[in-house]
Every structure is written in structure tokens, then in C-alpha cells.
LOZA-707136 format. One record per residue (C-alpha): residue in three letters; x, z, y; residue number from 1. Coordinates in steps of 0.2 Angstrom, whole numbers. Example, Ala and Ser with C-alpha at 12.3 -4.5 7.8 and 13.67 -1.06 7.14 Angstrom:
! LOZA-707136
    aa      xx      zz      yy     i
   ALA      62      39     -22     1
   SER      68      36      -5     2
***
This chain:
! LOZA-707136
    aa      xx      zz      yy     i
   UNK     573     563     460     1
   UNK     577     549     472     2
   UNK     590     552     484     3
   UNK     602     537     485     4
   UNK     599     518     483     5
   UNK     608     520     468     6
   UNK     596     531     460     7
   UNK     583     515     466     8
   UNK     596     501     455     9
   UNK     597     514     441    10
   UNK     576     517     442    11
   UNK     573     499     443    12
   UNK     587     493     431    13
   UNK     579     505     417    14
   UNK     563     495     416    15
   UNK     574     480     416    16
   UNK     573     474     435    17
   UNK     590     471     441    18
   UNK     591     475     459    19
   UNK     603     472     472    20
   UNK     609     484     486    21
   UNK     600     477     501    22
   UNK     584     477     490    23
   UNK     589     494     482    24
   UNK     592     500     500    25
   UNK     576     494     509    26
   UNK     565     500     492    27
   UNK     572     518     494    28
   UNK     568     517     513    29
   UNK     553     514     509    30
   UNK     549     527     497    31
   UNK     557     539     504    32
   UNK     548     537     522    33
   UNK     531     533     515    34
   UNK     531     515     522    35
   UNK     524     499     517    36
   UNK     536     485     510    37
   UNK     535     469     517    38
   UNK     544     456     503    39
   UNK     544     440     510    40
   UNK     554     423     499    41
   UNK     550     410     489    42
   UNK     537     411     473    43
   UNK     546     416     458    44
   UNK     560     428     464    45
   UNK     553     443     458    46
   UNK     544     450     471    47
   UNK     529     456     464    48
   UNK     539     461     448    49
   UNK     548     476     457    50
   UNK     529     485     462    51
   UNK     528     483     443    52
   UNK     544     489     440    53
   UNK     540     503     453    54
   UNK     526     508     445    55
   UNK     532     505     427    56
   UNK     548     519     432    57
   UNK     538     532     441    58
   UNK     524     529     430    59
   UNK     511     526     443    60
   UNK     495     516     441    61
   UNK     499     499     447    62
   UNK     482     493     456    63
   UNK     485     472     464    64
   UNK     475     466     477    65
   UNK     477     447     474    66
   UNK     475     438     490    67
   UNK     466     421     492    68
   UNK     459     411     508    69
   UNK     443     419     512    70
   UNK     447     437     504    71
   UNK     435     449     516    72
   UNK     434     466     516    73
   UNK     421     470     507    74
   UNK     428     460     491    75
   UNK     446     469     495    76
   UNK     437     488     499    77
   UNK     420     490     489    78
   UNK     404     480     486    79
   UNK     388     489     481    80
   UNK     379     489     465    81
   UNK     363     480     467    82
   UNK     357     479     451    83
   UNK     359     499     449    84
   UNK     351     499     467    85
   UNK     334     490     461    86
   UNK     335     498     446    87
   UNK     335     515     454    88
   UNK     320     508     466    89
   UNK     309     503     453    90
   UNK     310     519     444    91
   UNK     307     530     461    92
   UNK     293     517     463    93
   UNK     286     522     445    94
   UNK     287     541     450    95
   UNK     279     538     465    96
   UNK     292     546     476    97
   UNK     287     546     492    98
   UNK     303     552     503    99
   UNK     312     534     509   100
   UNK     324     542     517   101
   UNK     330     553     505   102
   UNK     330     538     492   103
   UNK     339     527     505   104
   UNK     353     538     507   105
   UNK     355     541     487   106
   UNK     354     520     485   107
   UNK     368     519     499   108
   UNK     380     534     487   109
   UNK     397     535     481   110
   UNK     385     534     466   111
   UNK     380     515     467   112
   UNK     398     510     476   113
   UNK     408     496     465   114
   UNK     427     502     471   115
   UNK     439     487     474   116
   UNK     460     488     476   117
   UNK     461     495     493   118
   UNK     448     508     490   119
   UNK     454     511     473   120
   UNK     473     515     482   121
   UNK     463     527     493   122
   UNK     459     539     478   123
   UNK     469     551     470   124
   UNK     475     544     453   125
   UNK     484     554     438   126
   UNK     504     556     440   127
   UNK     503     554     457   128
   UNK     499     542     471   129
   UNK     498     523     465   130
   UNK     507     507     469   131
   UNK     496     496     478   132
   UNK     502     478     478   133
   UNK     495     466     492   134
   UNK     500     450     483   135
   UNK     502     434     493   136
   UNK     495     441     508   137
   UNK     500     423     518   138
   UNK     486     416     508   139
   UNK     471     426     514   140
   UNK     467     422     536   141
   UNK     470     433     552   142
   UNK     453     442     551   143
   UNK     457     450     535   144
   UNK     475     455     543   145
   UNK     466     464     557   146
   UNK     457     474     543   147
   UNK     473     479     532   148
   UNK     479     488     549   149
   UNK     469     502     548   150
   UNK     471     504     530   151
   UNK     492     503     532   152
   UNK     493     513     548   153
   UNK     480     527     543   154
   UNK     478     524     525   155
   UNK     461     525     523   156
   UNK     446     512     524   157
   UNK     429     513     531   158
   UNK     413     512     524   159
   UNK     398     511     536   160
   UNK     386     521     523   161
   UNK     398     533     521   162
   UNK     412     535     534   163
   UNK     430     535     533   164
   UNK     438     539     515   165
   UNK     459     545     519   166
   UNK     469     545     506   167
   UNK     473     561     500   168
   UNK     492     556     497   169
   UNK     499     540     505   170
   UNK     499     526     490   171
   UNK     516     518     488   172
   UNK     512     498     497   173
   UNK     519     484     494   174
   UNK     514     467     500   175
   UNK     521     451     498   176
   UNK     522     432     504   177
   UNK     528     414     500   178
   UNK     528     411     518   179
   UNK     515     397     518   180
   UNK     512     403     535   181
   UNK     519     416     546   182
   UNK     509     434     545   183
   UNK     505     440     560   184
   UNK     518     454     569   185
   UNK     504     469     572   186
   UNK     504     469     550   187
   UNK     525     467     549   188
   UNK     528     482     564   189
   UNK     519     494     551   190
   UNK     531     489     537   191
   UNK     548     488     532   192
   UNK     553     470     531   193
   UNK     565     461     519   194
   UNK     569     443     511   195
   UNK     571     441     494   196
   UNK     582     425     490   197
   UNK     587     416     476   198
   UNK     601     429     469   199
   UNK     620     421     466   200
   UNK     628     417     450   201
   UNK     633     435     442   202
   UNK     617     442     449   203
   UNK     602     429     438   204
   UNK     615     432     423   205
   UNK     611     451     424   206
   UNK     593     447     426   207
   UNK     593     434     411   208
   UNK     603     446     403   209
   UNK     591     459     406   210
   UNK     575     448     403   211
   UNK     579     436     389   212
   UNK     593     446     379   213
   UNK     591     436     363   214
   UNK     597     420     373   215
   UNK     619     420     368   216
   UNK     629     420     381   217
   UNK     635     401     382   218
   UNK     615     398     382   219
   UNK     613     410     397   220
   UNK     628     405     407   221
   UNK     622     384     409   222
   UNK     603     391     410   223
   UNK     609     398     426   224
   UNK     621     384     432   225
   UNK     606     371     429   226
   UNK     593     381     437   227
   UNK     605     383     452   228
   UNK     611     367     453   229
   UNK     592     362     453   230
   UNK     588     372     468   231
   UNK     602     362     477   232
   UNK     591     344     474   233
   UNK     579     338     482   234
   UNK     563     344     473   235
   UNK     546     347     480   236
   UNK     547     365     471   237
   UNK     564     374     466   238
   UNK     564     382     452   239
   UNK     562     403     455   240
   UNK     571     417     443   241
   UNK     555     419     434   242
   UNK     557     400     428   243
   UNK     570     402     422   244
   UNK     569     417     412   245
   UNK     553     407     404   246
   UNK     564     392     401   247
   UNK     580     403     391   248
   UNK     566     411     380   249
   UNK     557     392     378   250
   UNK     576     389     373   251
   UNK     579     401     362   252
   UNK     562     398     351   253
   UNK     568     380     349   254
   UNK     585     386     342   255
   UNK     597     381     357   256
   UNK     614     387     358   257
   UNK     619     375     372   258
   UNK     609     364     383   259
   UNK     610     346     380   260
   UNK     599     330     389   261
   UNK     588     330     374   262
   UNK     583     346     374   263
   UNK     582     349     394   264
   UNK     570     332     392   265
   UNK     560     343     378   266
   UNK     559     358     391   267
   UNK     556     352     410   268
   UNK     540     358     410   269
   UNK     545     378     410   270
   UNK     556     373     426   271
   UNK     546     362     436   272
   UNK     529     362     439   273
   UNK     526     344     449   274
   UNK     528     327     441   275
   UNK     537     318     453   276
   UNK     550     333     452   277
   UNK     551     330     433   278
   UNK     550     310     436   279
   UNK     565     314     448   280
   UNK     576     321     432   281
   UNK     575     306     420   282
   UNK     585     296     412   283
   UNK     605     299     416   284
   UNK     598     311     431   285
   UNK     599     323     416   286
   UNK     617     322     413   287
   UNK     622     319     431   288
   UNK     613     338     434   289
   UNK     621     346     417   290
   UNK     638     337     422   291
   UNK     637     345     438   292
   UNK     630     362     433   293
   UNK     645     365     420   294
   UNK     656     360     433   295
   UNK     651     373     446   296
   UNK     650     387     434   297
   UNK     663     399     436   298
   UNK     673     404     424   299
***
């Protein structure tokens, strides 16, 4: 039973998600009112980990819609089986059956209908309604936007052969952006709305903690005081939470105990993901970071 936001940090931190209170508190809003949650920050702060997480602790299917420029609604809602369709044409053709309409409207069933996410989230699904992550909805255009309200406000889609399907029980949503543009304010208005930011110090030492446990403490604490002091340098893409959990375990496979220039030279590539960033972090560049990483880590 969820009744307090604690029970939401206590769900999500037994599947290894730690969660702060203003997350906590706008998840169990949403969950408790049946609204969509809007997650808007960066990439790689773990906003399409906690509809994972969500579904992983209420053990719920987890169905994603990725997004992408050009997504439309039949690729997001269904598409029809053609080859099924001719299939089933040339066999009435063999039989000689005669009645077009009444094969028409069996071509144009739930029979020959390929389901896609949105349609999918739609259905009734085994343990209860799904998680339907919308992920990186800033990538796909305004058209497609226009579509997802009737899907968010209603819960159901429209297929013209078939009518309107409802959702028998609301799907638990969840959409997501890296705000590489703004997403229109008729989509937001239906949702609950919250930015997830880098987290502080004590809080991506509970997530490495959590996410990484075989990296030792000492290894843990300057992981998280390089990848911070990183995000305060002028790099084309900061390093996300995600990165850095990738870079601890990279770490620990190598045999770190401590971080050193030779071994952060060995490992850029699980932190940045551009070539002028890494070009940036050469040389003495290395140290001068570590230097001031150790420096800023509290004690």
C-alpha cells in the first residue's frame, strides 16, 4: 500500500532507485491521482530509470514508447498486418468467396491489427495496469503532441476501422524530455510536472552506493567529487548519474582503489561522450580536476 511519499522512497529504494523527497512527493502524486508524470532534466539523471523502477516494485509490465523526429501515430498506436491481409485475400480468392464486405471488414479486425506502445498501454495487462514510458518526447514534432492528448486526457486511442479502444484501467504514464526544445503547454497541463537535477554530494553517493556496491568507499567518494567537479567545466555534455555509475563499475573491473591521472586518462570515455570534451581533460587538465575534486569533497 502506498499512502505517504515515504512509502514511494522505500518502494523505489527496494529496487535500488534512491529517490529524493520532491521526486518521491510528485511520484506518489501521481500515482495516487492517476495522472501522467512529466520528468524533464538532463540525459543521464535517471529519469527513465524510475518508470523502470516503478514498474520493477509494483511488478507491472513496463511497455516504452521511444520517441524520435518523425514518430507518427500509427507507428506509436498500431499498423496493420499486410502480409496476413493478402494472405487471407488470396485464400478467399481460392474459395471463391464472393461477399467483399464481409471479407473487408474481417481484413480490417483486431485479428490482422499489429499493436504498438500506446495501444498496447490501452489493454488490460496481468498484475494490473502497466507503466507506459513516453521516452524523450522533445524529440518527436508538434503534430504527434496533438495526438498523445487524446491518449493522456481520455486514455484511449482511435482506430478508424475500429473505433475508439478506452483503457479499461488508467496505465501508470510517464514521459520524459532532455529539453531539446520546449514541449507544448496543452501536453504539460495534463501532467504533473517536475525537474530532475543533477543530485548533491550525499545524495549520487547513495545512488553509487546503491548501483555500484562493489566500488570501496574511498573509490566511491572521488568518483562523485570528479564527476561533479566535471559538470562545473565547460564541457559540451556534462556527465549524467548514469555515467558515472558506468565509470565506478569500468573502475572497479580495472582494480582501482583510488583514482589517479593515469587511470582517469585509461577511463574518459565512460564519462564523456565528445572528443573535444575528452581533448579538454589532457595532460595536467587531469590533475588540476582531481586536485580540485579532492579538494571540494566534504569530509
Amino acid at each position: 500500500m502506498i499512502d505517504k511519499i515515504d512509502d514511494v522512497q522505500e518502494m523505489l529504494g527496494s529496487v535500488g532507485y534512491v529517490c529524493g523527497r520532491d521526486l518521491g512527493a510528485v511520484a506518489f502524486l501521481a500515482l495516487k491521482l492517476g495522472r501522467p508524470l512529466f520528468l524533464e532534466g538532463e540525459a543521464g539523471v535517471g529519469k527513465t530509470e524510475i518508470a523502470k523502477a516503478i514498474a520493477t516494485a509494483l511488478g507491472r509490465k513496463l511497455i516504452r514508447l521511444q520517441c524520435y523526429e518523425g514518430l507518427d501515430a500509427s507507428s506509436a498506436v498500431y499498423e496493420w498486418n499486410f502480409a496476413a491481409q493478402m494472405v487471407a485475400i488470396r485464400t478467399a480468392e481460392a474459395v471463391g468467396t464472393e461477399d467483399r464486405r464481409a471479407l473487408t471488414t474481417e481484413l480490417f479486425s483486431e485479428d490482422f491489427l499489429i499493436e504498438r506502445p500506446l495501444l498496447q498501454a490501452m489493454r488490460a495487462q496481468p498484475g494490473g495496469a502497466p507503466v507506459l514510458l513516453i521516452d524523450e518526447i522533445d524529440r518527436t514534432d508538434e503534430p504527434f503532441e496533438a495526438f498523445l492528448l487524446e491518449a493522456l486526457s481520455d486514455f484511449q486511442v482511435t482506430i478508424p476501422e475500429i473505433g475508439p479502444i478506452k483503457a479499461p484501467e488508467p496505465p501508470i504514464v510517464i514521459l520524459t524530455s532532455n529539453r531539446t526544445r520546449e514541449v507544448h503547454d496543452a501536453l504539460k497541463r495534463r501532467c504533473l510536472y517536475h525537474w530532475v537535477d543533477y543530485p548533491n554530494f550525499e545524495r549520487e553517493m547513495e545512488i553509487i552506493r546503491a548501483r555500484a556496491p562493489e566500488a570501496n568507499e574511498t573509490l566511491s567518494r572521488e568518483v562523485v567529487a570528479f564527476v561533479q567537479q566535471l559538470r562545473s567545466e565547460d564541457l559540451f555534455k556534462k556527465p549524467g548519474v548514469a555515467e558515472a555509475i558506468d565509470w565506478a563499475k569500468c573502475l572497479v573491473a580495472l582494480d582501482a582503489i583510488a583514482l589517479s591521472p593515469q587511470v582517469i586518462a585509461d577511463t574518459l570515455g565512460a564519462i564523456l561522450k565528445y572528443q573535444d570534451d575528452i581533448q579538454k581533460l589532457q595532460g595536467s587538465e587531469v590533475q588540476r580536476v582531481l586536485d580540485q575534486a579532492r579538494a571540494a569533497m566534504p569530509t
